[in-house]
Biopython code that builds the backbone (N, CA, C, O; Angstrom):
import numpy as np
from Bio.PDB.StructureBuilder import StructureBuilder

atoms = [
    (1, "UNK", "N", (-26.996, -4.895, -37.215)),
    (1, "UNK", "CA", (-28.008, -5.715, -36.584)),
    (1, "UNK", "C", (-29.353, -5.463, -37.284)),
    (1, "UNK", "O", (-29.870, -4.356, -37.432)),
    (2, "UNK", "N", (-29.855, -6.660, -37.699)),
    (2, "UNK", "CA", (-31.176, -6.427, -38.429)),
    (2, "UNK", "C", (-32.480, -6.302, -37.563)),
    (2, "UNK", "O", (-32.600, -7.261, -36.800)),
    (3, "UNK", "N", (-33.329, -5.521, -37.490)),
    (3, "UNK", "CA", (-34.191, -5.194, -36.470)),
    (3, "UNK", "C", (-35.447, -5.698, -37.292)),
    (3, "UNK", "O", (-35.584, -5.173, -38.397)),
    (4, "UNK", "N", (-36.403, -6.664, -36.899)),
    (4, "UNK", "CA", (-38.056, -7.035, -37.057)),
    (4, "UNK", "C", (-38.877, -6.045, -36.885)),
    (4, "UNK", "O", (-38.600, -5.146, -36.090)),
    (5, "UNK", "N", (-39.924, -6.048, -37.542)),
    (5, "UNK", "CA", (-41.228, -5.549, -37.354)),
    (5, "UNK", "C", (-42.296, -6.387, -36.387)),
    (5, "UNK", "O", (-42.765, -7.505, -36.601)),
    (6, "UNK", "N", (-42.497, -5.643, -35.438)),
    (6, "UNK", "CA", (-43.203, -6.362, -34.243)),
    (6, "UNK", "C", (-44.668, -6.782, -34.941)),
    (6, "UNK", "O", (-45.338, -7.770, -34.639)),
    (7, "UNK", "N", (-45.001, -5.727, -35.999)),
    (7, "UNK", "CA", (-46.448, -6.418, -36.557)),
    (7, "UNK", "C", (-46.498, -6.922, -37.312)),
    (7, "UNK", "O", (-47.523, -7.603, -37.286)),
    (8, "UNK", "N", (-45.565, -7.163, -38.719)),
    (8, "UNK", "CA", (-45.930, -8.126, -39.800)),
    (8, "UNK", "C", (-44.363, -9.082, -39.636)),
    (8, "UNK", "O", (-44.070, -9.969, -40.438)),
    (9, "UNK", "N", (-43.571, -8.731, -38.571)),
    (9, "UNK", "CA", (-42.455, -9.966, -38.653)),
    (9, "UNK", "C", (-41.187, -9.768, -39.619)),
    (9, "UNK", "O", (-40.179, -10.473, -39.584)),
    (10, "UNK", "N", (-41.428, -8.592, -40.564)),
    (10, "UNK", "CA", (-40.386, -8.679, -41.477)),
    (10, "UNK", "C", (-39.459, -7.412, -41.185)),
    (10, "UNK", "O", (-39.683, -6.274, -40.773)),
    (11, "UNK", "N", (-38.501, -8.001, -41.518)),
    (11, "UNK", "CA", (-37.170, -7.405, -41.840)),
    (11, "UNK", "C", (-37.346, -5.688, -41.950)),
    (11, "UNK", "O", (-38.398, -5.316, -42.468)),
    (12, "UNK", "N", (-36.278, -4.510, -41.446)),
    (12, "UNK", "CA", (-36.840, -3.063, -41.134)),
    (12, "UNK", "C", (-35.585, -2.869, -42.214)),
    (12, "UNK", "O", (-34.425, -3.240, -42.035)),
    (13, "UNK", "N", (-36.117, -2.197, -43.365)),
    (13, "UNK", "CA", (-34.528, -2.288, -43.970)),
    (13, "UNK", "C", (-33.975, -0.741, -43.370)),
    (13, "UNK", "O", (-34.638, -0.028, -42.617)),
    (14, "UNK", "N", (-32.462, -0.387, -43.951)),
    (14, "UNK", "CA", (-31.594, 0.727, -43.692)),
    (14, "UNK", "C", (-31.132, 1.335, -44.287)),
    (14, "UNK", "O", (-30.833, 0.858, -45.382)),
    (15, "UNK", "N", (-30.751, 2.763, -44.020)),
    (15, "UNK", "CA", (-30.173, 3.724, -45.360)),
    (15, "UNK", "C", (-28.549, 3.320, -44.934)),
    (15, "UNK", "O", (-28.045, 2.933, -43.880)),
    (16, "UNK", "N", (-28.137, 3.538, -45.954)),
    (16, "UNK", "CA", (-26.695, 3.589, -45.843)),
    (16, "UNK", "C", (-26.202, 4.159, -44.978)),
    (16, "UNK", "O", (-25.130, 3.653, -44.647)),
    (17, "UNK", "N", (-26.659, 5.536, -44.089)),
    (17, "UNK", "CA", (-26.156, 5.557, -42.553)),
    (17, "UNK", "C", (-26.249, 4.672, -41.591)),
    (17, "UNK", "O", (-25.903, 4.973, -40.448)),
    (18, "UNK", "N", (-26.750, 3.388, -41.912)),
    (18, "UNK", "CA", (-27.577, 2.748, -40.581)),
    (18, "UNK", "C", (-28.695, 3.112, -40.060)),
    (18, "UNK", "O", (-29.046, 2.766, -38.932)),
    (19, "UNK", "N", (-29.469, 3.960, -40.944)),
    (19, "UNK", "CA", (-30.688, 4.470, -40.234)),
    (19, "UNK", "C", (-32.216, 3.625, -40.278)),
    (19, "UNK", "O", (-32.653, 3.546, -41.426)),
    (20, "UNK", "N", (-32.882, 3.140, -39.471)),
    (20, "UNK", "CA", (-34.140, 2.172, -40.082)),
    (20, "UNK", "C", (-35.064, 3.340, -40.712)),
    (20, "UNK", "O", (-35.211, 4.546, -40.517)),
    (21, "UNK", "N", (-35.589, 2.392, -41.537)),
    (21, "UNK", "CA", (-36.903, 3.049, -42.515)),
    (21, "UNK", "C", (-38.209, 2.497, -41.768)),
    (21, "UNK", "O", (-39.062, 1.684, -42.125)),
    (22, "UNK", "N", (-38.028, 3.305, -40.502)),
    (22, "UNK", "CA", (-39.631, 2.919, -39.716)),
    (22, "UNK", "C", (-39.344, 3.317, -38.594)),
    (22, "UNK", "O", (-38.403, 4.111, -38.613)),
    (23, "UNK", "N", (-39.804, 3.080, -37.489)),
    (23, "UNK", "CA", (-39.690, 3.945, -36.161)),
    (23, "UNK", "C", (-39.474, 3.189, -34.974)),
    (23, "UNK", "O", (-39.462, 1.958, -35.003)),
    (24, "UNK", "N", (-39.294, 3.888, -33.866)),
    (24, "UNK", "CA", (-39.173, 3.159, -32.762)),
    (24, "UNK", "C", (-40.151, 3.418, -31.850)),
    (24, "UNK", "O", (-39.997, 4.532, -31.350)),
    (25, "UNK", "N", (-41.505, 2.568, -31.261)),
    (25, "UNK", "CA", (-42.324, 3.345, -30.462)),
    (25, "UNK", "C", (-42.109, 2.652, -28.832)),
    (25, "UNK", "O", (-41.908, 1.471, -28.548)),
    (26, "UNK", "N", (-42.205, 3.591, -28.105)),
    (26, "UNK", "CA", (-42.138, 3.083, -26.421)),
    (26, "UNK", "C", (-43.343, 2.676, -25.968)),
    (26, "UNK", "O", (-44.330, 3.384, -26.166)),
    (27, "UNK", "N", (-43.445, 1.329, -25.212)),
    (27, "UNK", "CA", (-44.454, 1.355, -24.674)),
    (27, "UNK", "C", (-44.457, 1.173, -23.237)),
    (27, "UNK", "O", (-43.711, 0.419, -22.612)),
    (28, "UNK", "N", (-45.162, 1.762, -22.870)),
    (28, "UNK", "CA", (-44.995, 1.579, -21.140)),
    (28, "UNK", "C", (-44.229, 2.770, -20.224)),
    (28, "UNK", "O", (-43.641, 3.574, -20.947)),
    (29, "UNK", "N", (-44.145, 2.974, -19.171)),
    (29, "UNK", "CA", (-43.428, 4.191, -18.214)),
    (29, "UNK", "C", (-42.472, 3.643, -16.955)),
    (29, "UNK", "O", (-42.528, 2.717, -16.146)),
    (30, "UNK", "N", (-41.624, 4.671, -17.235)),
    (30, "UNK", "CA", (-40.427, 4.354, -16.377)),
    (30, "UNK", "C", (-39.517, 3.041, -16.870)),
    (30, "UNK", "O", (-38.858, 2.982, -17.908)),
    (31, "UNK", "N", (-39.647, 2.075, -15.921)),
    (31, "UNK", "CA", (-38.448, 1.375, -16.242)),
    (31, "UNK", "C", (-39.304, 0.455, -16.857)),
    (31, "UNK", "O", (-38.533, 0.051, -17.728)),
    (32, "UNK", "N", (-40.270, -0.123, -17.020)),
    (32, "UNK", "CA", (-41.070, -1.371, -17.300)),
    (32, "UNK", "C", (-41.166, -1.091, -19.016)),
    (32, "UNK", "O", (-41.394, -2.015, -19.797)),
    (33, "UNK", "N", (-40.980, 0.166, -19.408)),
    (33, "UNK", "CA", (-41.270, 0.797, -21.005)),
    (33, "UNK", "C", (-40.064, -0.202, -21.833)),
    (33, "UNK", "O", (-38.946, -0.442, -21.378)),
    (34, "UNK", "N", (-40.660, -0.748, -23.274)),
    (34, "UNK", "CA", (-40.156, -1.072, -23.974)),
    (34, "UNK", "C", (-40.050, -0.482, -25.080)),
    (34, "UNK", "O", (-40.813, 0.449, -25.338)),
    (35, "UNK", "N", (-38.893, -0.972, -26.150)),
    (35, "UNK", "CA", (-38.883, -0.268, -27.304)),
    (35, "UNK", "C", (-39.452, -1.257, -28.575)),
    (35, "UNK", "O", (-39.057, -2.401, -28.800)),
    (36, "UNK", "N", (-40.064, -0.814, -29.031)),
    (36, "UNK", "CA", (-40.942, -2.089, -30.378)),
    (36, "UNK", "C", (-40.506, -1.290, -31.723)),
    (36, "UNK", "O", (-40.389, -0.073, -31.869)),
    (37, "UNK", "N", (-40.333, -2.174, -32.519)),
    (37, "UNK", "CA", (-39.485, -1.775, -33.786)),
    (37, "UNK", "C", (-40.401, -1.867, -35.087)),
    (37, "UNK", "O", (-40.516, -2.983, -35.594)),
    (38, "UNK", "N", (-41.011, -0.871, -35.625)),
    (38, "UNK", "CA", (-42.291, -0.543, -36.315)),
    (38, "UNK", "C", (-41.659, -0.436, -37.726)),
    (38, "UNK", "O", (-40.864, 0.495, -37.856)),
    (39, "UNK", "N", (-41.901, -1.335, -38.955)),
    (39, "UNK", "CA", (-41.454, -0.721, -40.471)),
    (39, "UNK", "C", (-42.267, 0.341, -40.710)),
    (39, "UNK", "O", (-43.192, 0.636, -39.953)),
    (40, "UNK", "N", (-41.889, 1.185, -42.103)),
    (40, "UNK", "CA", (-42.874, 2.340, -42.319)),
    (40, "UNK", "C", (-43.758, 1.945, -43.014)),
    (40, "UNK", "O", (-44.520, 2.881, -43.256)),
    (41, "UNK", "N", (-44.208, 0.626, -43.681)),
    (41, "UNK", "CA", (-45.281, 0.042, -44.110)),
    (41, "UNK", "C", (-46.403, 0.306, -43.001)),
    (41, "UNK", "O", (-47.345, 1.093, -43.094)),
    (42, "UNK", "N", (-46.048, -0.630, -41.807)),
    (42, "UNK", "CA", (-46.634, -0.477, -41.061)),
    (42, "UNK", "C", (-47.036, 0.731, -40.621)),
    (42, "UNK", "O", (-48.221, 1.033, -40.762)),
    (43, "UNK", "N", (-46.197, 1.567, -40.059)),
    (43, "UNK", "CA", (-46.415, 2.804, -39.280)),
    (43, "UNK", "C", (-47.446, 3.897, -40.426)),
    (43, "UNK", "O", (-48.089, 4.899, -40.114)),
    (44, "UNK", "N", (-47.304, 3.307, -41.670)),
    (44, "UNK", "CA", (-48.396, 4.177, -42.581)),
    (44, "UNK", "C", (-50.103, 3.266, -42.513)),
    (44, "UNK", "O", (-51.305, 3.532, -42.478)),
    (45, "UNK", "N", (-49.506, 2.508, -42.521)),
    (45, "UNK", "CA", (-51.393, 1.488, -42.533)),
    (45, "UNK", "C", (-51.781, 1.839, -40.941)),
    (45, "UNK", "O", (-52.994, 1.940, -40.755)),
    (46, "UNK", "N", (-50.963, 2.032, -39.812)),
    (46, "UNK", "CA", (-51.574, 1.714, -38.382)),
    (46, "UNK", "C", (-51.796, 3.639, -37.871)),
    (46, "UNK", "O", (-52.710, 4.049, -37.156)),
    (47, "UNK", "N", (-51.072, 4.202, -38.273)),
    (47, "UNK", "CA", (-50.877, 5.428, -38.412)),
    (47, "UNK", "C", (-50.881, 5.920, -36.621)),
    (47, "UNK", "O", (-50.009, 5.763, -35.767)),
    (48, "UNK", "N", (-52.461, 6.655, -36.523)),
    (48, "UNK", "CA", (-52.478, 6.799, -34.731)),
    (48, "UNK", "C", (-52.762, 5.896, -33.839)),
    (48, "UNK", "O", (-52.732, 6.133, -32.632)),
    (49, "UNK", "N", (-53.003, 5.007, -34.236)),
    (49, "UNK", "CA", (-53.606, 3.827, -33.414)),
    (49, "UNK", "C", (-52.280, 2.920, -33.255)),
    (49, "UNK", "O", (-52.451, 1.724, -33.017)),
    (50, "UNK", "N", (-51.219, 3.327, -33.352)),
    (50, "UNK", "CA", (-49.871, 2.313, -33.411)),
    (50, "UNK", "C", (-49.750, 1.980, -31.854)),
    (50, "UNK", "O", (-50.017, 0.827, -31.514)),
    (51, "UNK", "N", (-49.373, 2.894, -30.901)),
    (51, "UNK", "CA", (-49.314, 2.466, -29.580)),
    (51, "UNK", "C", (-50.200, 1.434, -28.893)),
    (51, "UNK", "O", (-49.931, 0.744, -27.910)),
    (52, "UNK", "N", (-51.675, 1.490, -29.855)),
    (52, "UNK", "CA", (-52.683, 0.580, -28.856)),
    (52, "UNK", "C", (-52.732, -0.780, -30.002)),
    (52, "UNK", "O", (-53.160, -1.878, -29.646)),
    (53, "UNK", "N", (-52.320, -0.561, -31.153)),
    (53, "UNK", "CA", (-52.189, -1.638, -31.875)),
    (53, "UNK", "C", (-50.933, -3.018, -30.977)),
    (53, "UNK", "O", (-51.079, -4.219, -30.749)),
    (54, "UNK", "N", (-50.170, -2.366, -30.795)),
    (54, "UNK", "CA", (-48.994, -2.977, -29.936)),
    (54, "UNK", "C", (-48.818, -3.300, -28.676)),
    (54, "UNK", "O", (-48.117, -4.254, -28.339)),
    (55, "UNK", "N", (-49.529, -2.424, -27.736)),
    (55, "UNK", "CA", (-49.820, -2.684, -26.305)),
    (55, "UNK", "C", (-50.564, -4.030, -26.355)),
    (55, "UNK", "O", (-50.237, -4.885, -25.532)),
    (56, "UNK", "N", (-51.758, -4.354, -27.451)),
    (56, "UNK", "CA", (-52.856, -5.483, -27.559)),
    (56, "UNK", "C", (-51.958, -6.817, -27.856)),
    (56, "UNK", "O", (-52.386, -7.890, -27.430)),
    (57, "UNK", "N", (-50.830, -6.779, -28.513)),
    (57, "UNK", "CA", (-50.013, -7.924, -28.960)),
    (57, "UNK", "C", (-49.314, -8.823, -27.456)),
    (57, "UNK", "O", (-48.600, -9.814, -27.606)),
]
sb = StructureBuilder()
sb.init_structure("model")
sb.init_model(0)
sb.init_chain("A")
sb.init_seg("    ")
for serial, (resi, resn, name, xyz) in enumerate(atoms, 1):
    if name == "N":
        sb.init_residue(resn, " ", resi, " ")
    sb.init_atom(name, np.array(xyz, "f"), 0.0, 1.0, " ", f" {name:<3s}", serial, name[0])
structure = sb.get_structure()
């Protein structure tokens, strides 16, 4: 299953385990928390500010 980048839209590629090359960040608590699917492009340009970059979307 190919997983998006919630901020630039593109494609998260994978290592040959199936592993994504970028992260998974939660947003939100308890049951209402989602999972948003971050490339490592991204997660290097947004760095600490990723959670509030994404909450704003």
């Amino acid at each position: 299953m190919v997983q998006k980048c919630i901020l630039c839209k593109e494609d998260i590629e994978t290592t040959f385990l199936e592993k994504l090359c970028g992260t998974v960040v939660k947003v939100g608590e308890g049951e209402s928390s989602k999972k948003h699917y971050v490339c490592s492009v991204c997660q290097k340009e947004h760095g600490e500010n990723l959670k509030e970059k994404i909450s704003k979307l």
